[in-house]
TIMI-2910 file (N, C-alpha, C, CB; in pm, 1 decimal, decimal comma, always signed):
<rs>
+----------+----------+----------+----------+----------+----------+----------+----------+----------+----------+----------+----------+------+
!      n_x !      n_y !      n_z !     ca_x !     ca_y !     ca_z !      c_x !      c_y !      c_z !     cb_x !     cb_y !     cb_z ! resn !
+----------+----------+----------+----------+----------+----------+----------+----------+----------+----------+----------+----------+------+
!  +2278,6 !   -687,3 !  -3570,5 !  +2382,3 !   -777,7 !  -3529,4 !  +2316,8 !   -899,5 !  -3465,1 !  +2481,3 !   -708,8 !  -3432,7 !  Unk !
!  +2383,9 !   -981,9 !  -3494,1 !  +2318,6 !  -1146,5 !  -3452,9 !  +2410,9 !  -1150,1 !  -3334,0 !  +2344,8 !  -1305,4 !  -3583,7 !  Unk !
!  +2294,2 !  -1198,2 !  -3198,3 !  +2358,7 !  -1189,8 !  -3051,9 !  +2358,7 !  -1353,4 !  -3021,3 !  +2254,5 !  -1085,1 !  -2923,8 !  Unk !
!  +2486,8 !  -1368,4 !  -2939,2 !  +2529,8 !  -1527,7 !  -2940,8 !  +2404,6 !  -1519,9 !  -2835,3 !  +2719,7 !  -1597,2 !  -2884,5 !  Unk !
!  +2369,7 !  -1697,1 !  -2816,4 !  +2249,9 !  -1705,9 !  -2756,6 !  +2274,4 !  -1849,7 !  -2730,6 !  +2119,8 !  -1659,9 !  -2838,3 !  Unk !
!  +2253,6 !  -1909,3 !  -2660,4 !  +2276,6 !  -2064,5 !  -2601,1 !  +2164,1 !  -2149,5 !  -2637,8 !  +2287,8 !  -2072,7 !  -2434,4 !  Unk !
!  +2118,2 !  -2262,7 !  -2627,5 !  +2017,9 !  -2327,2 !  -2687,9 !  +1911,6 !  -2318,6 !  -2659,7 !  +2026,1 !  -2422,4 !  -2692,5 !  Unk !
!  +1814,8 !  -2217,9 !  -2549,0 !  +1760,6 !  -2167,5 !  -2530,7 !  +1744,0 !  -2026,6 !  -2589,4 !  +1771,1 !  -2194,7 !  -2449,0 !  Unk !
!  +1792,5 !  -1976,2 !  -2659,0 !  +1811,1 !  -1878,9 !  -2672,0 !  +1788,8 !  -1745,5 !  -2623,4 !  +1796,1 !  -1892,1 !  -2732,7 !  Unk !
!  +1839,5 !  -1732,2 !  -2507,7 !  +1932,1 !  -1691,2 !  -2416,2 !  +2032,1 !  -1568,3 !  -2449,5 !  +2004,2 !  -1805,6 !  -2388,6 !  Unk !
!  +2094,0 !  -1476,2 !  -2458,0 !  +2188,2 !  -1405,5 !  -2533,7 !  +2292,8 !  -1423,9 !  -2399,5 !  +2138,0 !  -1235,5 !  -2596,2 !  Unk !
!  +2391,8 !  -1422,1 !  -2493,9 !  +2524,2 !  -1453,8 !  -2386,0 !  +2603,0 !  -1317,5 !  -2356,8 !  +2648,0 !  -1572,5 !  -2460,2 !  Unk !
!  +2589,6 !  -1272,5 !  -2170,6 !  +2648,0 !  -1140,5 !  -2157,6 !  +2765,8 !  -1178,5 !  -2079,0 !  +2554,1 !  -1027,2 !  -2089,1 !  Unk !
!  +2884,5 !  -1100,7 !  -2102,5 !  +3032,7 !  -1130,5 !  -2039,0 !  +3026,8 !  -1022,8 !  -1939,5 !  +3177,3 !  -1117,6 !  -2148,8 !  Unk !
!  +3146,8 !  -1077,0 !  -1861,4 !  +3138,8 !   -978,2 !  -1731,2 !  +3334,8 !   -971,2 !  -1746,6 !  +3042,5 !  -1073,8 !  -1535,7 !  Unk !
!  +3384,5 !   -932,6 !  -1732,1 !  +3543,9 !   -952,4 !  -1755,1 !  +3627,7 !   -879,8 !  -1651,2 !  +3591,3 !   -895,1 !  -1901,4 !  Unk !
!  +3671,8 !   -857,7 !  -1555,9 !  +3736,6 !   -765,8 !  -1455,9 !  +3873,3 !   -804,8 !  -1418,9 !  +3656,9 !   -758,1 !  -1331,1 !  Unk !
!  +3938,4 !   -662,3 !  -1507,3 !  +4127,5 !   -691,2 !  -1489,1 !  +4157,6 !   -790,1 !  -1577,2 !  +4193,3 !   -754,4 !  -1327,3 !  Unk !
!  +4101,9 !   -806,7 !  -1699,4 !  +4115,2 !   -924,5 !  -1838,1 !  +4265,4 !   -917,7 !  -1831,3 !  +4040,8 !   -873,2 !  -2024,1 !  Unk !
!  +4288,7 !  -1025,5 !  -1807,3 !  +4470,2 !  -1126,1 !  -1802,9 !  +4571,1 !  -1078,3 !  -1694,5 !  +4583,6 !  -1097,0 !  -1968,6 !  Unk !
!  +4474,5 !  -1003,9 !  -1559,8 !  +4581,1 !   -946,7 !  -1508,9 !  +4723,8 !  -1068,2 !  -1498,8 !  +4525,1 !   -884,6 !  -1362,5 !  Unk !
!  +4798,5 !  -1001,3 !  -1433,6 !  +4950,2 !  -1054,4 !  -1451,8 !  +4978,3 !  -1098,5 !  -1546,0 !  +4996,8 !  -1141,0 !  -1380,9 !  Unk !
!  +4947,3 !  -1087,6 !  -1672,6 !  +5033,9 !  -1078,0 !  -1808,0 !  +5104,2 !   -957,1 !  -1854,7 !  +4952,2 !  -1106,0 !  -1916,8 !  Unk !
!  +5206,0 !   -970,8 !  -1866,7 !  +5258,5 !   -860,4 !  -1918,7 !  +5172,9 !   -762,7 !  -1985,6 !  +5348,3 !   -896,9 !  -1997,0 !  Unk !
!  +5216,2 !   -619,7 !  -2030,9 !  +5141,8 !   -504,5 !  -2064,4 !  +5102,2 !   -502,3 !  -2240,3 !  +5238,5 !   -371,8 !  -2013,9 !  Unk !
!  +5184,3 !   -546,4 !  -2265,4 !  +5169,9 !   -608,9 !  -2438,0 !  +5080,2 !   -725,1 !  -2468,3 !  +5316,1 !   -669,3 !  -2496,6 !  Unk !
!  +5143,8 !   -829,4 !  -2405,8 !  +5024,4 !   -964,5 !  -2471,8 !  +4906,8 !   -931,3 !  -2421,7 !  +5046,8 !  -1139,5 !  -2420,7 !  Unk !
!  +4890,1 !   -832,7 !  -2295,1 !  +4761,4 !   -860,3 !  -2257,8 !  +4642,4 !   -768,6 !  -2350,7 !  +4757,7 !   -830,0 !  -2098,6 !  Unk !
!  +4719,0 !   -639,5 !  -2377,5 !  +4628,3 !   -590,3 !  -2482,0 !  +4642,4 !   -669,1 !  -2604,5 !  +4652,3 !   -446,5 !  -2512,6 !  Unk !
!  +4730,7 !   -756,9 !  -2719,5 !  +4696,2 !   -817,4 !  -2811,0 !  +4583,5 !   -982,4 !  -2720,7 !  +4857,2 !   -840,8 !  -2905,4 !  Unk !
!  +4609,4 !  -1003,2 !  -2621,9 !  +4477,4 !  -1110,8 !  -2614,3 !  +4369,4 !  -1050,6 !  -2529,9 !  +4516,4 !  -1264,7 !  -2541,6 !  Unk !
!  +4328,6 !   -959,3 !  -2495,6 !  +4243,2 !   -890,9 !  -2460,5 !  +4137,8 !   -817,2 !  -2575,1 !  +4312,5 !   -813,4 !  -2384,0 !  Unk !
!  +4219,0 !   -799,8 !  -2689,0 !  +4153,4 !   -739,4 !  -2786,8 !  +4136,1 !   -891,4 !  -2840,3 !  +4231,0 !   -612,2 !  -2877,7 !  Unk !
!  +4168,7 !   -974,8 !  -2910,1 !  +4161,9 !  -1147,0 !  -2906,7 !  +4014,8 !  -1132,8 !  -2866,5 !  +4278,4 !  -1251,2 !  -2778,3 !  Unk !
!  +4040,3 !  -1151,1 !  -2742,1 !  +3854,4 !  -1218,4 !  -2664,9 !  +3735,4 !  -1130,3 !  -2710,7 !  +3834,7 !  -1201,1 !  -2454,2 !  Unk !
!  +3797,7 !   -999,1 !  -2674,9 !  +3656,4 !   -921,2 !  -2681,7 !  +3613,1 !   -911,4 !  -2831,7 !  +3667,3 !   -760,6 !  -2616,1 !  Unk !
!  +3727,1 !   -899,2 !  -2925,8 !  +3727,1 !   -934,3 !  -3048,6 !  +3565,7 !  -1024,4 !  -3098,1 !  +3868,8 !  -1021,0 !  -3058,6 !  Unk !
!  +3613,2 !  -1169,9 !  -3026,8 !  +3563,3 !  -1270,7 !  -3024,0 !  +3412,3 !  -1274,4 !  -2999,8 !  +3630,8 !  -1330,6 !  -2947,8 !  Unk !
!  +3418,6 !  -1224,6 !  -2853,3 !  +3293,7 !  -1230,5 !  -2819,4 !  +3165,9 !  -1116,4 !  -2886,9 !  +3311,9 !  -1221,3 !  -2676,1 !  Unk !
!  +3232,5 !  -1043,9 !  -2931,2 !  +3154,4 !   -905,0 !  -3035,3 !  +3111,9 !   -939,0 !  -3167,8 !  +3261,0 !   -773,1 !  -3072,6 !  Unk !
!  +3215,6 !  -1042,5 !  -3216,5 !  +3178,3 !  -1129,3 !  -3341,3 !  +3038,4 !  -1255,2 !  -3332,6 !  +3328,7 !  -1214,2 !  -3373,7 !  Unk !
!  +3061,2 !  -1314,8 !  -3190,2 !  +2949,0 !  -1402,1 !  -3154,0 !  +2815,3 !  -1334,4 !  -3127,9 !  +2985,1 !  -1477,2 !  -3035,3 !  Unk !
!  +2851,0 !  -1186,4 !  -3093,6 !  +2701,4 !  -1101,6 !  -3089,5 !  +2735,6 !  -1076,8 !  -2919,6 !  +2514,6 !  -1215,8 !  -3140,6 !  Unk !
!  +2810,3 !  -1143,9 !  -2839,9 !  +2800,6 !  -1132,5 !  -2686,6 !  +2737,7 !   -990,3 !  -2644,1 !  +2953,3 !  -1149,2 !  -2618,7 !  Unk !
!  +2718,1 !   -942,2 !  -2508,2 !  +2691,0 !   -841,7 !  -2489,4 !  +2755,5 !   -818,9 !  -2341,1 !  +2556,3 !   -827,6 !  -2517,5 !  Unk !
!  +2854,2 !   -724,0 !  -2298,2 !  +2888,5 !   -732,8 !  -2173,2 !  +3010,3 !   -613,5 !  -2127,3 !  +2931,3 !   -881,8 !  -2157,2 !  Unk !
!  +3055,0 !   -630,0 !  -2028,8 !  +3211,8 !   -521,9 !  -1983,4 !  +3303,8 !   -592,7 !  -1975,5 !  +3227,5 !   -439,3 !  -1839,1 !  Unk !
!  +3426,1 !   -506,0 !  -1977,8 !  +3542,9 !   -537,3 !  -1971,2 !  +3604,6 !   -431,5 !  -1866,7 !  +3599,1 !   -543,6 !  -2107,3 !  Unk !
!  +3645,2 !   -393,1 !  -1744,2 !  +3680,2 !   -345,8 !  -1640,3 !  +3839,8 !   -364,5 !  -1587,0 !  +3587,9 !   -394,5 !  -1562,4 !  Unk !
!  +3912,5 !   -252,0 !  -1646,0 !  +4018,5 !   -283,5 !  -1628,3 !  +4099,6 !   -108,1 !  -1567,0 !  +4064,2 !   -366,7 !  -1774,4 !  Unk !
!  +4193,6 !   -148,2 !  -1531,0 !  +4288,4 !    -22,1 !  -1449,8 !  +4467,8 !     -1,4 !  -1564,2 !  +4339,2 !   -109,6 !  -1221,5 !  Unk !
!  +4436,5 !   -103,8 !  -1681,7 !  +4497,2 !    -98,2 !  -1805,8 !  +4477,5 !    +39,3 !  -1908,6 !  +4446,3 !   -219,9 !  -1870,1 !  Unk !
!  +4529,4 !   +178,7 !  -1908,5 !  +4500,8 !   +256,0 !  -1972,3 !  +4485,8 !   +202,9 !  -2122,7 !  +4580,0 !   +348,0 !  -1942,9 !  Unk !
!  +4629,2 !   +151,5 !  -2132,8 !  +4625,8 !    +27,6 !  -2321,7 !  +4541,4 !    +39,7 !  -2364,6 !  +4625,3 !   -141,3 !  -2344,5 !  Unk !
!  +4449,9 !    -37,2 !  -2274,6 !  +4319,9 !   -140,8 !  -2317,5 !  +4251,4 !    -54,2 !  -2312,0 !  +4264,7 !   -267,8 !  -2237,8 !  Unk !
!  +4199,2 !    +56,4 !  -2324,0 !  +4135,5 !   +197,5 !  -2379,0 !  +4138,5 !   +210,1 !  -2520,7 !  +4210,3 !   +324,4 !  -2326,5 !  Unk !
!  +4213,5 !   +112,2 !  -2617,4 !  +4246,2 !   +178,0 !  -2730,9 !  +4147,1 !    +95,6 !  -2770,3 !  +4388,0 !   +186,8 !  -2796,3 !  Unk !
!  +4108,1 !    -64,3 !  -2713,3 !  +3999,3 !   -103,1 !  -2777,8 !  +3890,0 !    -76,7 !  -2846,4 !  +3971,2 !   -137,0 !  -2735,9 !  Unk !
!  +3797,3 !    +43,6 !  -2817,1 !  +3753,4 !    +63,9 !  -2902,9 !  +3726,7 !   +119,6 !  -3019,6 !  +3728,9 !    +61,8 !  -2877,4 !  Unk !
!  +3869,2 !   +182,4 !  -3074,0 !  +3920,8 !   +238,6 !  -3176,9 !  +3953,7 !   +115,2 !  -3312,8 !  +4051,0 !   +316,2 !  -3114,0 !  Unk !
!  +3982,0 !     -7,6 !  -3240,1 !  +3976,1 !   -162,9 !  -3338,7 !  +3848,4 !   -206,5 !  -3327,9 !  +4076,7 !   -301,3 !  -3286,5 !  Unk !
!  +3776,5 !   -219,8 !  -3274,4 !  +3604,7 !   -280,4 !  -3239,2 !  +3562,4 !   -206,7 !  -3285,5 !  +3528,8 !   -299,7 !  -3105,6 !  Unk !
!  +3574,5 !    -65,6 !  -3341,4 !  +3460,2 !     -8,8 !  -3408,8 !  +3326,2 !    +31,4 !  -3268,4 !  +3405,5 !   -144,4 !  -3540,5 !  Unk !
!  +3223,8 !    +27,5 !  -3354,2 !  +3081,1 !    +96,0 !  -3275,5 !  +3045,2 !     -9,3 !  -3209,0 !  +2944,6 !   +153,0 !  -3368,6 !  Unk !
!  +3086,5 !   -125,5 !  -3164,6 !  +3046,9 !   -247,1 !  -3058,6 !  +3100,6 !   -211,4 !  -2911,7 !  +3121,5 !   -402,4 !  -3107,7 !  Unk !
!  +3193,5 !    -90,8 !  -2927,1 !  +3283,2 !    -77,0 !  -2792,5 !  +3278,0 !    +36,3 !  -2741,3 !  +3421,7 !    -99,5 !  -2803,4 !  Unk !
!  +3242,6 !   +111,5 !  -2649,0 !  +3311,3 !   +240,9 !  -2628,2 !  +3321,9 !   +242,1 !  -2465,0 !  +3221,7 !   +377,9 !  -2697,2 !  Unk !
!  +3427,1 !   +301,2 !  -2432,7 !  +3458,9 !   +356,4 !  -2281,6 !  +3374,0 !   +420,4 !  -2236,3 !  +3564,5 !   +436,3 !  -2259,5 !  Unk !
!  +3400,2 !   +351,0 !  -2084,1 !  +3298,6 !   +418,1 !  -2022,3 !  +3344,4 !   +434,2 !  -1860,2 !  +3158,5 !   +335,1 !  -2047,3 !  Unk !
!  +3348,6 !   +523,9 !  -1777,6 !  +3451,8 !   +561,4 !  -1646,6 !  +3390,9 !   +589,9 !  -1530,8 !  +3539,7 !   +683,4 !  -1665,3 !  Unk !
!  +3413,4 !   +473,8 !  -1398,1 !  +3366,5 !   +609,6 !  -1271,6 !  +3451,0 !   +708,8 !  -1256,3 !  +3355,3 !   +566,7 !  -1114,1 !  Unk !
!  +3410,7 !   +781,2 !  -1201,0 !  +3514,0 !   +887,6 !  -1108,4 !  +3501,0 !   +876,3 !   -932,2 !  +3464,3 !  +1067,1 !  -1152,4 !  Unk !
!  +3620,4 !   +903,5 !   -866,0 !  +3620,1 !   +931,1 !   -767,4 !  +3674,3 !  +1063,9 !   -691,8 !  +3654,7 !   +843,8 !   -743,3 !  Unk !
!  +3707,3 !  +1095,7 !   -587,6 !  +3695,9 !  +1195,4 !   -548,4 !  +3860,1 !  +1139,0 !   -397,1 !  +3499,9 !  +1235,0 !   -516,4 !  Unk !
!  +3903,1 !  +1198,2 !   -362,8 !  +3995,4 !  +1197,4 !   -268,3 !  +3980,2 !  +1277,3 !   -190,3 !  +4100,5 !  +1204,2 !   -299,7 !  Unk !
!  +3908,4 !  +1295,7 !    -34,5 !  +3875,3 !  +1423,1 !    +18,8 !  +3995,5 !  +1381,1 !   +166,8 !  +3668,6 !  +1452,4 !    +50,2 !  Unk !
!  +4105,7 !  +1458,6 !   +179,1 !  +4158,1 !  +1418,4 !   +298,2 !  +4233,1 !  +1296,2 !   +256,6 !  +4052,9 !  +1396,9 !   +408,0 !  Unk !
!  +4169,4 !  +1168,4 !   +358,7 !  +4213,5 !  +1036,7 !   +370,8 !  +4110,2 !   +967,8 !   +341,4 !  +4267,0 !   +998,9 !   +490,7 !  Unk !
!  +4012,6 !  +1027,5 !   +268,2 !  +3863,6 !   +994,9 !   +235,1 !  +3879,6 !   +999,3 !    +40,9 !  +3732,6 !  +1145,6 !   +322,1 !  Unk !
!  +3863,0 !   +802,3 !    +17,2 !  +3790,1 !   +850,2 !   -140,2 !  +3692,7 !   +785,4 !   -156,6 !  +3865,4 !   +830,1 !   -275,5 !  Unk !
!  +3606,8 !   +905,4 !   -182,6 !  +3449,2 !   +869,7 !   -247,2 !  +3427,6 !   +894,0 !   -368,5 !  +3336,9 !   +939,6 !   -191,4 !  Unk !
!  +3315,1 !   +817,0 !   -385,2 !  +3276,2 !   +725,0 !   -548,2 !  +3117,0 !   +810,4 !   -482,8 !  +3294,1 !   +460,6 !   -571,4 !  Unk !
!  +3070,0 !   +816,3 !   -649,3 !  +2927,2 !   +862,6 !   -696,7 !  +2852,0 !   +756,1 !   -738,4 !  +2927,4 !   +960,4 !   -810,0 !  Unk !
!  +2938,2 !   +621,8 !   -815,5 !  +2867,3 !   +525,3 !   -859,8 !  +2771,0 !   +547,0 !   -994,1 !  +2797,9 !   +489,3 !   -749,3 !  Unk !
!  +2844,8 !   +709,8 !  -1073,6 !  +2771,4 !   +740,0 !  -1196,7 !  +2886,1 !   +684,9 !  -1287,9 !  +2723,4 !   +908,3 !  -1220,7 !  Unk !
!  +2835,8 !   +607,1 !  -1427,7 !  +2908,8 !   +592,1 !  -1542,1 !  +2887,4 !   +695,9 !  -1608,9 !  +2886,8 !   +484,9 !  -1613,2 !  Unk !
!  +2992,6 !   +753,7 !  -1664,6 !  +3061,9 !   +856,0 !  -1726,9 !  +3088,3 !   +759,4 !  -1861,3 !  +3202,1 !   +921,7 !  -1635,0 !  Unk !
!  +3060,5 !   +892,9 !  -1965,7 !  +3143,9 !   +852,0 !  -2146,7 !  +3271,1 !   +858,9 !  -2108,4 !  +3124,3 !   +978,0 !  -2303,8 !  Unk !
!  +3364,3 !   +813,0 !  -2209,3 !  +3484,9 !   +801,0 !  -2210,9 !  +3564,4 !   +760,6 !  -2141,3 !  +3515,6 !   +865,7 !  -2226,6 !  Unk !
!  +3700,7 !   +825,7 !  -2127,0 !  +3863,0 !   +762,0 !  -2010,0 !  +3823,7 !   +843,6 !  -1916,3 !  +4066,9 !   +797,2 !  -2056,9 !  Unk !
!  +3864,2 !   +785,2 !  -1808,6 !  +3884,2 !   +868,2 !  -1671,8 !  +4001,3 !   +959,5 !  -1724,7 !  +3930,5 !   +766,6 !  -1519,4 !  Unk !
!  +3982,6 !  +1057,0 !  -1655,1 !  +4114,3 !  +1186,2 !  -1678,7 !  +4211,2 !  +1216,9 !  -1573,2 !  +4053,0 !  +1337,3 !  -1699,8 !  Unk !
!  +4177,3 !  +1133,7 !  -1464,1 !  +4280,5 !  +1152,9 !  -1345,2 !  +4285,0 !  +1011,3 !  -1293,0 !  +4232,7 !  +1268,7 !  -1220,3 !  Unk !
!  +4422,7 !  +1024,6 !  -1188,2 !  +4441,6 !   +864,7 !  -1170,3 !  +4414,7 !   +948,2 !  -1000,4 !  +4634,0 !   +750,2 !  -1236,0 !  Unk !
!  +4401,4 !   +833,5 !   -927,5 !  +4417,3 !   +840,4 !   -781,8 !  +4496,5 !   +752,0 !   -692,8 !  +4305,0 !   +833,1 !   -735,9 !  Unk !
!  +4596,2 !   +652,9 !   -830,9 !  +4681,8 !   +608,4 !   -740,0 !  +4792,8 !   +657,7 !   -680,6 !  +4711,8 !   +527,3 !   -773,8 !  Unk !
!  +4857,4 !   +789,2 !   -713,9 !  +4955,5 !   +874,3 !   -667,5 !  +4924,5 !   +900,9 !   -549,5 !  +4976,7 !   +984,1 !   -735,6 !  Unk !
!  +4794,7 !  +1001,7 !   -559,3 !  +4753,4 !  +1042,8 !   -453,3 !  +4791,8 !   +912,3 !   -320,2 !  +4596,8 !  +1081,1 !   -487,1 !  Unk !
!  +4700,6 !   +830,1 !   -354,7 !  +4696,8 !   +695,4 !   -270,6 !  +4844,9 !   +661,2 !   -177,2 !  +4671,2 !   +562,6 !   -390,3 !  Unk !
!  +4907,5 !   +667,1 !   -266,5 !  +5115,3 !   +633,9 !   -273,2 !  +5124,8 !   +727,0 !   -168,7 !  +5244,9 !   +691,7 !   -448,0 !  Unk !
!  +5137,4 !   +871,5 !   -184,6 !  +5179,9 !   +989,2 !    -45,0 !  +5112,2 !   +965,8 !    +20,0 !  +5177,3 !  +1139,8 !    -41,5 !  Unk !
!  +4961,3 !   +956,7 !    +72,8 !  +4879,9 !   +895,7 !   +180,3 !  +4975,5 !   +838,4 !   +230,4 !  +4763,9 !   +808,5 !   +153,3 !  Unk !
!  +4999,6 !   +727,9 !   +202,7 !  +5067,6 !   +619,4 !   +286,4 !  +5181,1 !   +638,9 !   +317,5 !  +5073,9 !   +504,2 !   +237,8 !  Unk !
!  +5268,1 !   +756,5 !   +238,0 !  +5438,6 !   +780,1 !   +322,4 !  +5500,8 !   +794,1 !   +170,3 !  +5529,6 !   +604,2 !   +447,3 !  Unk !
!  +5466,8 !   +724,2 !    +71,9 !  +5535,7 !   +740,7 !    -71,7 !  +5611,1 !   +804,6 !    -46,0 !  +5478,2 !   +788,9 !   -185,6 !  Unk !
!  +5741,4 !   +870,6 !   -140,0 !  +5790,6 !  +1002,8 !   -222,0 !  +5753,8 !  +1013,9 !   -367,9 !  +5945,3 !  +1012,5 !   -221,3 !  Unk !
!  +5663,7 !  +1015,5 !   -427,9 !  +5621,3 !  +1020,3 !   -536,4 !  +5596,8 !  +1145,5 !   -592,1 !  +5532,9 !   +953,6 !   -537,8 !  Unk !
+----------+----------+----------+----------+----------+----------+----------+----------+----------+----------+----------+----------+------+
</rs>
């Protein structure tokens, strides 16, 4: 694969975190898949970091340029701790529920 590269040639890496938050839940996965689309075609090399389950499906359209990849955390008490290991695939649990009753929720 030919990697985009600036006139130095340079390879160009993206950094992307919460891609379009506050767009609705629809356009943002059709222009989210749009960019990264984009930048995978230019050769880019980089993440996309989002709390969008959707946008998980990306790499099922991107093919072998994309795949998920997850921290995990941990909720101990009123305590959540992170390992700071990347994990293959989707995260399998959410911790914003948890988070919600902490604070008084009824959830």
């Amino acid at each position: 694969m030919n990697r985009a590269r600036d006139a130095s040639g340079v390879s160009t890496l993206f950094l992307l975190d919460e891609i379009l938050h506050g767009t609705n839940s629809y356009d943002r996965r059709i222009g989210a898949e749009a960019i990264v689309r984009a930048l995978a075609r230019l050769g880019a090399i980089g993440l996309v970091t989002t709390h969008d389950l959707a946008l998980t499906e990306l790499p099922l359209t991107l093919g072998p340029v994309a795949v998920n990849m997850h921290f995990e955390d941990r909720l101990e008490g009123d305590t959540m701790t992170f390992d700071y290991r990347m994990r293959p695939g989707i995260v399998e649990h959410s911790n914003a529920l948890a988070l919600m009753r902490a604070v008084g929720l009824d959830v």
